[in-house]
Structure formats: structure tokens, C-alpha cells
N, C-alpha and C positions, 0 to 999 in steps of 0.2 A: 546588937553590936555595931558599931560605928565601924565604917571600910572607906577605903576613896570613892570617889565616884568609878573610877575603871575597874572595878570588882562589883558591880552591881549586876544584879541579875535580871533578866526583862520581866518575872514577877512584883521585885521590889520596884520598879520605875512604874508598871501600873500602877502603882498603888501609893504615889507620891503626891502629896498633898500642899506642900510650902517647902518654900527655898526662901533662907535667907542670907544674906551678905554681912559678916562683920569685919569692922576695920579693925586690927590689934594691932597692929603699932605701924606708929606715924613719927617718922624724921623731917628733918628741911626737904631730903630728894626721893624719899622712900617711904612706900605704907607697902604693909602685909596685909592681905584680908583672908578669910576663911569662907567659905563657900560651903551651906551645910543643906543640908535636904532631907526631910522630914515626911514621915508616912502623915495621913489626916490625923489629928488631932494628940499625936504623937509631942512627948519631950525633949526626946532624946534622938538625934538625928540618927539616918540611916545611912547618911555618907558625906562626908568632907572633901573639899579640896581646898589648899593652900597655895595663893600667888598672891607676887611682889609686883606693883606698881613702880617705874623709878622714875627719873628725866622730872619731876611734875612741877619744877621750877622752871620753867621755859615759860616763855612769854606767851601769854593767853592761852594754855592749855584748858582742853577739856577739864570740869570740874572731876578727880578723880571717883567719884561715887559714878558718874558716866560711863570714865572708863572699867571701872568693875564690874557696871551693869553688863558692858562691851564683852567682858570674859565670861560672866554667866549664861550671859545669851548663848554663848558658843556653847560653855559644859553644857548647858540643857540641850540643848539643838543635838548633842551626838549625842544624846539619849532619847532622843523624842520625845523631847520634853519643852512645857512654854510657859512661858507667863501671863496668869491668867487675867491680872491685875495689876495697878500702878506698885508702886513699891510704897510701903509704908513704914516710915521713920521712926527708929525709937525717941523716947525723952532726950538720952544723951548723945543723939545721933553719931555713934558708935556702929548702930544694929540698921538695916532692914529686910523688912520682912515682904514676901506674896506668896500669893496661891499660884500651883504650878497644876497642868494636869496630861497627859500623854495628847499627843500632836495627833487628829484623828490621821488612819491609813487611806486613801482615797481609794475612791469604791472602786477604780480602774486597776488597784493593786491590789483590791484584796478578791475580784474574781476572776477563776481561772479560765485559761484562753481557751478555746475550742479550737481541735482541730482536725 
């Protein structure tokens, strides 16, 4: 069952395999993307998120696919989550797709202090 990303569980995020970006709809000053995330080798996503791009007629803006990279980065990063790989473009570059995998815990946080 597909949920947002803020209903994920720290089981489902280990086990997160690809994150992809699609665009669904694109105006003069507005694009909508979806943000979905997918266990390995999975169909059907295990969690979405939806944001709106606007402003993206201003002069020399970031290519918008930058800027949504810009927002994934973040949704993954507050799940401990990364990108494992470049992004790879559909045919109707609509979709892209990577491998995501949990951010290791540094071995200074994962043993306990002595005291």
C-alpha cells in the first residue's frame, strides 16, 4: 500500500531500493512532480510525495529537474536516505529514476559510551 513519505516506517526505509521523480503537469509558471520510492525490485511504490515547482520563468533559473532533484535530496536526507546513482531519464523524459540505499550510521553513533 502506497502512504506519504511521513508514514514510513524505519523497516520500510531499510529496505528502499529506487526513488523516482515524475513530472505530471507542466504550465508556463508551474510543474507538479511526484516523488515515489520503491522497495528493490518492487512496482508499486511504497511511498509518494507531491510538490509544486513555481516562479520557473524567471530569468536563468535552475533547469527545473535540478530543482526537484533539490527537493528529493531533502525528502531522502530526513529518512536516511541517498542517492546511490546519477538519475536516469525516461524516453519521454516525464520520469527519473535511481537507486537509493539507507545513509550508513557512523560507528561513533552506533557505539555506546562508557562510563
Amino acid at each position: 500500500m502506497t502512504k506519504p513519505f511521513g508514514s514510513l516506517t524505519d523497516d520500510e526505509v531499510q529496505h528502499a531500493g529506487r526513488v523516482e521523480l515524475r513530472r505530471v503537469v507542466v504550465t508556463d509558471d508551474v510543474e507538479s512532480w511526484d516523488l515515489l520510492l520503491f522497495t528493490a525490485g518492487a512496482i508499486e511504490p511504497i511511498a509518494v510525495d507531491a510538490f509544486s515547482l513555481d516562479e520557473l520563468n524567471r530569468i536563468n533559473p535552475p533547469s527545473s529537474r535540478d530543482l526537484a532533484d533539490g527537493v528529493a535530496k531533502v525528502v531522502l536526507g530526513c529518512h536516511g536516505l541517498r542517492r546511490t546513482e546519477p538519475w536516469t531519464m525516461s524516453r519521454d523524459a516525464t520520469t527519473w529514476s535511481a537507486r537509493v540505499a539507507p545513509v550508513p550510521v557512523a560507528a561513533s553513533e552506533e557505539a555506546p559510551t562508557g562510563g
